[in-house]
TIFI-141553 format. One record per residue: residue in three letters; x, y, z of N, C-alpha, C in turn. Coordinates in pm, whole numbers, plus 32768, in hexadecimal, padded with zeros to 4 digits. Example, Ala and Ser with C-alpha at 12.3 -4.5 7.8 and 13.67 -1.06 7.14 Angstrom:
BEGIN
ALA85277DC7830C84CE7E3E830C85287EB6830C/SER85057F1F82C485577F9682CA850A80038313/
//
This chain:
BEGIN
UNK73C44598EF267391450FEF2F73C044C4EEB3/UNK742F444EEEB8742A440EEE43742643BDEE4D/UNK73E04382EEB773B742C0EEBA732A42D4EE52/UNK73244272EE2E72AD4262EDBA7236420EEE0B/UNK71B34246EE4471634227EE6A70FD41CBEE49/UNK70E94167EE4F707D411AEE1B6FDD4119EE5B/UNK6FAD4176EEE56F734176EF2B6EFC41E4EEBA/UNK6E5C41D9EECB6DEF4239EE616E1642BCEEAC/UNK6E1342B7EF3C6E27431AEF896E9843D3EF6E/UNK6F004384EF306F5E43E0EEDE6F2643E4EE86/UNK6ED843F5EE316EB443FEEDCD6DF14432EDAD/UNK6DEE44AFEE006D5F44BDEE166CE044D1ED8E/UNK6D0744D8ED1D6CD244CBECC66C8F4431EC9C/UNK6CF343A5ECA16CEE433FECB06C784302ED08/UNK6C88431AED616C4C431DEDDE6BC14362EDEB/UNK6B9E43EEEDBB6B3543E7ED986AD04395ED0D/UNK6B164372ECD96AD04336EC666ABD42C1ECAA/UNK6B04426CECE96B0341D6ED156A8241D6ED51/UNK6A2C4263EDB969E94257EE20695A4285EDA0/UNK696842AAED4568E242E6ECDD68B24266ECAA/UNK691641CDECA068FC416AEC80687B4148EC76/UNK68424114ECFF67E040EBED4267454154ED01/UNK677841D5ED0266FF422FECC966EF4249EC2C/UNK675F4226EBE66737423DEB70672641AEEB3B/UNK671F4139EB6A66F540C6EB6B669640ACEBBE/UNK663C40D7EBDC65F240C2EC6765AB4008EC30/UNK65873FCFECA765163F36EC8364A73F28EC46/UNK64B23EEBEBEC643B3EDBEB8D63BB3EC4EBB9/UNK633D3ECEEBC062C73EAAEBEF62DE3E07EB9A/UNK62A43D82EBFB627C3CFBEBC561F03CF6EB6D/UNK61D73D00EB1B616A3D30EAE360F13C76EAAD/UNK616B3C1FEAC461083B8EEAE860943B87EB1E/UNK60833BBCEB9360043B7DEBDB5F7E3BCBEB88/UNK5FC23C53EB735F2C3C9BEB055F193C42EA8C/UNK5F953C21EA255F873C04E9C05F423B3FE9B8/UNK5F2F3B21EA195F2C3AA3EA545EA73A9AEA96/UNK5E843B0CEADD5DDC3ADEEAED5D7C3AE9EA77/UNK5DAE3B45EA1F5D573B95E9B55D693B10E932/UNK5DD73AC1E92F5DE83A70E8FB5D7A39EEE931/UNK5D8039D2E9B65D313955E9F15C723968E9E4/UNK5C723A2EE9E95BE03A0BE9E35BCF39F2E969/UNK5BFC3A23E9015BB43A28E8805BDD3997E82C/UNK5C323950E8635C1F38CBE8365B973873E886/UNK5B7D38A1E8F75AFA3861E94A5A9D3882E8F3/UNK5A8A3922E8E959F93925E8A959D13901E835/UNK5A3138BAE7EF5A693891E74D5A0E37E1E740/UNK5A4F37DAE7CA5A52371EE7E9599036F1E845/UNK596D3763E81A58F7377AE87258A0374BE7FC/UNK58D5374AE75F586B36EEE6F3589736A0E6E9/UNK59123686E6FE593E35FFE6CE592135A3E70E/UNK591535BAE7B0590A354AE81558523544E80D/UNK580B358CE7AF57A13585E7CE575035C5E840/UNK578C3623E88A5779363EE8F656E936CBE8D6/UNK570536F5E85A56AC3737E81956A53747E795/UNK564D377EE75756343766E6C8567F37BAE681/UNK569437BCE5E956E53844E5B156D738C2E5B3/UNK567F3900E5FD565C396BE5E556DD39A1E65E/UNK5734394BE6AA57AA3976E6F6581339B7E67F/UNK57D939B5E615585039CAE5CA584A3A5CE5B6/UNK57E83ACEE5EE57AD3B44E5C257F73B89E621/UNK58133B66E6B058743B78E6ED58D63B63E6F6/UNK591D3AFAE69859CC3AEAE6B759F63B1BE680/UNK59CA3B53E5D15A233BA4E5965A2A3C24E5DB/UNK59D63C5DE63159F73CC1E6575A963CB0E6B8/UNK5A843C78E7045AE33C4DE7655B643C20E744/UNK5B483BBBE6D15BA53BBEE6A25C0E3C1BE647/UNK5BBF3C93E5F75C1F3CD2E5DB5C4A3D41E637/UNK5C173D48E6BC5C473D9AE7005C9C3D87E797/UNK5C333D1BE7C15C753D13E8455CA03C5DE841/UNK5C953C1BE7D85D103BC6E7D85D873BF3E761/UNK5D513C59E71D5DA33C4EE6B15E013CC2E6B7/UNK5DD03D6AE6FD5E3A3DC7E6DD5E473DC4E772/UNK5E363D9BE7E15E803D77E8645EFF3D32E839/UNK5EEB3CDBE7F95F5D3C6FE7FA5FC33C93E7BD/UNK5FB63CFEE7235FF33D4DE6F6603A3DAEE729/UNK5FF93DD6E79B60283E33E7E760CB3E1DE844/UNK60853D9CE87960D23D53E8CD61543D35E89C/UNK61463CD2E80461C33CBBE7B062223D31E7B9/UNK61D43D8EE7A962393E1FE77062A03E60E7D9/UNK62503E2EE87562863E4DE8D262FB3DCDE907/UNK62D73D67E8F1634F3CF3E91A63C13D11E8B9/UNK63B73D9AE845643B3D84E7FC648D3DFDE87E/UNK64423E31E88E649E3E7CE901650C3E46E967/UNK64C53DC5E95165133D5DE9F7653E3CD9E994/UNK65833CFDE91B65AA3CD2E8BA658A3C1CE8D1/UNK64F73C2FE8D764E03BAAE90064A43B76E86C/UNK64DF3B01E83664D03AFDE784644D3AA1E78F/UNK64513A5BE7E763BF39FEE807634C3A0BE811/UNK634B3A63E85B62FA3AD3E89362BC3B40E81D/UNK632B3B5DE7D1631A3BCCE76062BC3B7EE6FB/UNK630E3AF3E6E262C03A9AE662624C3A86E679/UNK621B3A1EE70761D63A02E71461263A50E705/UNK614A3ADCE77E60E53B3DE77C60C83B75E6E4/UNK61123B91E6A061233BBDE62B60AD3B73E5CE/UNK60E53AEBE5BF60C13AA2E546600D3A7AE572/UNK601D3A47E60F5F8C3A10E6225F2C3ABAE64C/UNK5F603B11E6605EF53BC4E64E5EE53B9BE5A3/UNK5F313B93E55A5F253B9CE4B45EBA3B5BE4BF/UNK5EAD3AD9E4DE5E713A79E4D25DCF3A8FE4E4/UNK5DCE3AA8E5805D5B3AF0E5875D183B69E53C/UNK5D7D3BC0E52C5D283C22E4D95CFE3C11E462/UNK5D323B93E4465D163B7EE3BC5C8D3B19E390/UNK5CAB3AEAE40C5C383A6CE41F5BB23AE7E43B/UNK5BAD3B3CE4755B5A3B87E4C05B123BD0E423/UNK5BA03BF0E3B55B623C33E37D5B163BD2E2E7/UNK5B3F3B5AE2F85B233AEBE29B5A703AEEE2B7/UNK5A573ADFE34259C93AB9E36359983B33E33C/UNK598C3BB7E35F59703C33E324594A3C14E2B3/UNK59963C04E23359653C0BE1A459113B74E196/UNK590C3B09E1E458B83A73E1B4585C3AABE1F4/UNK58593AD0E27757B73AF5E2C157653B4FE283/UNK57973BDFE25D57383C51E25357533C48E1D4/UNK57B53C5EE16757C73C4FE0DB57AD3BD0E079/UNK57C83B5AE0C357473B00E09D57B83AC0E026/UNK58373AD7E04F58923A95DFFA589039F9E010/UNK58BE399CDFCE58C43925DFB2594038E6DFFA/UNK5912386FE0355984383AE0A959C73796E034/UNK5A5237C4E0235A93373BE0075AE536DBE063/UNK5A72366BE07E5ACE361BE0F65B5835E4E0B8/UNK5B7C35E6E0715C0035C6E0385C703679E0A8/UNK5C4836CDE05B5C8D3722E0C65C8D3730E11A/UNK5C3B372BE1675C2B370EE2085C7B36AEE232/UNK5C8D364EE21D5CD335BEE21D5D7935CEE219/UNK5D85361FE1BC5E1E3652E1905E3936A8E1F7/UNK5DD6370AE20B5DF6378DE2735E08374BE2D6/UNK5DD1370BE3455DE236CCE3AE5E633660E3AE/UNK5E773601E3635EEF35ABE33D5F8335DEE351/UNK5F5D368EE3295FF936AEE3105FD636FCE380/UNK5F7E3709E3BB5FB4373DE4425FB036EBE4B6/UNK5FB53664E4AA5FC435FEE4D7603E35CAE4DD/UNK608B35D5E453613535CDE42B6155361BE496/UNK613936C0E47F6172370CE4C361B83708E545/UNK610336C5E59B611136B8E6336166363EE665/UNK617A3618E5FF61C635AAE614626135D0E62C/UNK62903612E5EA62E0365AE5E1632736C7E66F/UNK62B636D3E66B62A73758E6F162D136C4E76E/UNK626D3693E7736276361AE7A962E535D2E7F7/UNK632835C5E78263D13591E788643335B7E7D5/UNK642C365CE7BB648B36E6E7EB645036D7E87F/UNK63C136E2E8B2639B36E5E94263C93679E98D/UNK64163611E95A643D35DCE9BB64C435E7EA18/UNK650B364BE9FB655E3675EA2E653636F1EA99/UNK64A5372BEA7A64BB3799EAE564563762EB59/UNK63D93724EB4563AE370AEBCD634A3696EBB4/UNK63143655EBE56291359CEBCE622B35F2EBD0/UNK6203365DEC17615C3689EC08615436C1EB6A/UNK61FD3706EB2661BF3766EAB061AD36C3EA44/UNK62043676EA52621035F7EA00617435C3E9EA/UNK615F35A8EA7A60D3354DEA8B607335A0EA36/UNK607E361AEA1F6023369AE9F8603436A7E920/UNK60AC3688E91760C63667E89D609135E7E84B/UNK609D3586E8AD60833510E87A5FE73505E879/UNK5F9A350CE8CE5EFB350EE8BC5EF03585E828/UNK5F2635FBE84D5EEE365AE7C55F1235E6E738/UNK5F5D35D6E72B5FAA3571E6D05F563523E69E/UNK5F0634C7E71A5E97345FE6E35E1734A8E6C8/UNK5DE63513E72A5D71354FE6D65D88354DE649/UNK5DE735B3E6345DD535B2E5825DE43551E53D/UNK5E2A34F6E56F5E333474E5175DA03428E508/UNK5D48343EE57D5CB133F4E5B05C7B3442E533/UNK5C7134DEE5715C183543E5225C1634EBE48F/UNK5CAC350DE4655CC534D6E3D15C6F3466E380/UNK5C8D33F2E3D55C383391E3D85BA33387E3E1/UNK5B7733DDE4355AD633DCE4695AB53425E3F4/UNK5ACD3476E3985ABA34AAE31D5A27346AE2D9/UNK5A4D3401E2CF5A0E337AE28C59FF330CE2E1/UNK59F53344E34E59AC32B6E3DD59A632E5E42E/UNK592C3311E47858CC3343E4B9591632F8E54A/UNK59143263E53F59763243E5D459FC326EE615/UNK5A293275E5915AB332AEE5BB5A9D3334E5B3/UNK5A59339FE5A65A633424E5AE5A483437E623/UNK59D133E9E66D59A8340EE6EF5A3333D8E76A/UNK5A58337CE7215B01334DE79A5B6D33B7E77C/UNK5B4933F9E70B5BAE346DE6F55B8C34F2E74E/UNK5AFC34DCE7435AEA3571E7B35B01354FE833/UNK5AEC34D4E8735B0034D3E8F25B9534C3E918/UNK5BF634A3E8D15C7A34BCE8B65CC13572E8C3/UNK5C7F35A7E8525C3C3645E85D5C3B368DE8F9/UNK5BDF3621E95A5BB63639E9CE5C0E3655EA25/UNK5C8F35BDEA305CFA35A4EA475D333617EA6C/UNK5D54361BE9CC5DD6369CE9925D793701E9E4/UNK5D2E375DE9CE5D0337C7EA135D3637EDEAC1/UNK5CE1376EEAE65CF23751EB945DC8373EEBC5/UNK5DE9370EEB995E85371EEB765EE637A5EB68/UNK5E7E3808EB115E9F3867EAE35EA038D5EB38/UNK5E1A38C4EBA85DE438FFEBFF5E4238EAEC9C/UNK5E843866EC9C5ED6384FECEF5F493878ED05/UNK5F98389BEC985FE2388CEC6E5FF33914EC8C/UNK5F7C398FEC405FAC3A08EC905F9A3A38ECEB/UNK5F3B39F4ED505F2B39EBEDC45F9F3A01EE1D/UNK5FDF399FEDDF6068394CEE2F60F139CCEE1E/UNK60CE3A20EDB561353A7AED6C612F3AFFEDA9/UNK60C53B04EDC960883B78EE0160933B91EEAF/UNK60693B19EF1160893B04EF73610C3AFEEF81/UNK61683AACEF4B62003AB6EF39622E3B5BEF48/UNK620A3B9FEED962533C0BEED262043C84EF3A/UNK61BC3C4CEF8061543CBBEFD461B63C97F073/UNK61DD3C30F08762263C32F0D462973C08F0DD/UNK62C83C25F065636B3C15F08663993B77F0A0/UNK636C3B14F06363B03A97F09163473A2DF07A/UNK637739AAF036632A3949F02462C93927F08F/UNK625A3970F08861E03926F0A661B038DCF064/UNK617538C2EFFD614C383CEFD761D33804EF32/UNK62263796EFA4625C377FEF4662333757EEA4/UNK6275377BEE4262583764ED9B629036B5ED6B/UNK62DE3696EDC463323610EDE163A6361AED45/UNK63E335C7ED4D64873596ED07645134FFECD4/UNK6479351FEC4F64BC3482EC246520345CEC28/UNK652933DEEC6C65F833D0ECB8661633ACEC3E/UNK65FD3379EBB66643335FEB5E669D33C0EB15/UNK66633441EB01667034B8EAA5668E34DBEB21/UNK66A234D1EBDD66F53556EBF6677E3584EC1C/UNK67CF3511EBD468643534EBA068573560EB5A/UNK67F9354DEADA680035C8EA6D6810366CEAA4/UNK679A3668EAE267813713EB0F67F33721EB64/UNK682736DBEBB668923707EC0C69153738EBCD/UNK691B36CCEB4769853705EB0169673799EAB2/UNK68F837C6EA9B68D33806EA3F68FA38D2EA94/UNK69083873EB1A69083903EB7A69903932EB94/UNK69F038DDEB4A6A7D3907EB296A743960EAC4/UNK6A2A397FEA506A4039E2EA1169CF39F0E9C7/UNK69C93A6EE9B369563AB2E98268FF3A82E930/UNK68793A56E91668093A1FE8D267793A6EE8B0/UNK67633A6AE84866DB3ADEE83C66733A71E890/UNK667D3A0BE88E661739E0E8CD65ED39D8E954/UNK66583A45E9A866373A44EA4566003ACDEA2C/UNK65BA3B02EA8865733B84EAB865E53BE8EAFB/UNK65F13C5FEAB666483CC1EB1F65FA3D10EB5D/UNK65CB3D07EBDD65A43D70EC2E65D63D9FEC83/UNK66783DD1EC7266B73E23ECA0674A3E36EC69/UNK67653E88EC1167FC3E79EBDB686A3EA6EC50/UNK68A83E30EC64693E3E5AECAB69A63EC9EC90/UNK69C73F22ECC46A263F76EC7A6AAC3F4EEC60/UNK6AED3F4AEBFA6B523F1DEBC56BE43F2FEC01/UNK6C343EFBEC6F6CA23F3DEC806D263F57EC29/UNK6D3F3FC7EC1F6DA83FCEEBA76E10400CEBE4/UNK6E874004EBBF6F15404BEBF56F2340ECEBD1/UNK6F35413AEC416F6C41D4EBD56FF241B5EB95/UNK6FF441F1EB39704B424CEAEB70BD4252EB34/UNK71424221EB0271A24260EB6F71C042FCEB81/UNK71F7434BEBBC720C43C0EB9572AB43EFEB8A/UNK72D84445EB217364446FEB04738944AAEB91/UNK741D4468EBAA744444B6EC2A7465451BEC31/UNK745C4546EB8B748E45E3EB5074534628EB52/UNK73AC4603EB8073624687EB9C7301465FEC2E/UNK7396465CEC847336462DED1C738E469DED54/UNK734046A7EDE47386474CEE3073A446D2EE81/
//
């Protein structure tokens, strides 16, 4: 044989590796809709003093919640969107689990340790995570209007929260803002969850037509900011082979 084959088939080593693709890459679990409810309740039960809806003693319960099931869920979640090299996904879960656990563990030492609260830090803490979401904010408008709409309310809570610091009116428009963001949050993985339970937009997430030449262009070549849940296997050429050692 000395025609030089380009077919995987001559080449059964090739050929098995091409087909291991799929298994030693297998699809990432979407880990959104967990990290996304656990996120929506524990901003509700948060917004449950602010809106007045009950007195502070809600606060004996959120740190719990918050450092666990809004805060190391979400952590959890981040850790898993780096799998599906989703960078949005990674930041986002990441920074707002920090957030919570930290908030969760802030109330811990003011409630039972009886430490001393400076509204100047509070004010700062919330502000820059207000920058943040803003931020986050920006980037969501390229992937879908429900995660955007979901950015932008978090965005104004903290900016409200910030504010309501030192005005009792605006703290209570900050929790019901709070409310917003939660109920959003709850939709949102609703919507993520049904989606991926059956295979196909059931409840659409919708497009901003402005930004979606952006994304369209963005699907010409590779971006951390799309989700891989399924790597393609790579086609590559064999090797030619010497005709000097063909029978």
């Amino acid at each position: 044989m000395s025609e030089r084959s380009k077919d995987f088939k001559d080449f059964p080593v090739a050929a098995e590796s091409k087909a291991l693709v799929p298994h030693s890459h297998p699809p990432a679990v979407n880990p959104a809709p967990m990290a996304l409810f656990a996120f929506g309740l524990t901003t509700a039960l948060l917004q449950v003093k602010h809106t007045t809806l009950g007195n502070k003693d809600v606060d004996y319960y959120v740190f719990g919640f918050a450092a666990f099931f809004g805060g190391l869920l979400q952590v959890i979640g981040g850790l898993a969107e780096a799998k599906r090299n989703n960078i949005f996904g990674y930041t986002g879960f990441l920074v707002y689990g920090g957030f919570w656990m930290s908030w969760g563990a802030s109330l811990f030492f003011i409630k039972l340790v009886g430490l001393p609260v400076s509204t100047q830090a509070v004010q700062a803490m919330l502000s820059l995570m207000g920058i943040f979401t803003f931020v986050m904010f920006v980037c969501s408008l390229v992937l879908n209007m429900t995660l955007s709409v979901l950015m932008w309310l978090l965005m104004m809570t903290f900016f409200l929260l910030a504010a309501g610091v030192k005005h009792e009116t605006v703290d209570i428009v900050g929790g019901w803002f709070g409310m917003l963001t939660a109920a959003t949050a709850y939709w949102l993985a609703s919507a993520e969850l049904l989606n991926a339970s059956f295979g196909r937009d059931v409840v659409p997430l919708g497009k901003w037509k402005l930004f979606a030449a952006a994304e369209e262009a963005s699907k010409s070549e590779p971006r951390l900011t799309r989700s891989v849940s399924k790597v393609q296997p790579v086609e590559t050429e064999p090797q030619p082979v010497d005709d000097r050692y063909t029978v």
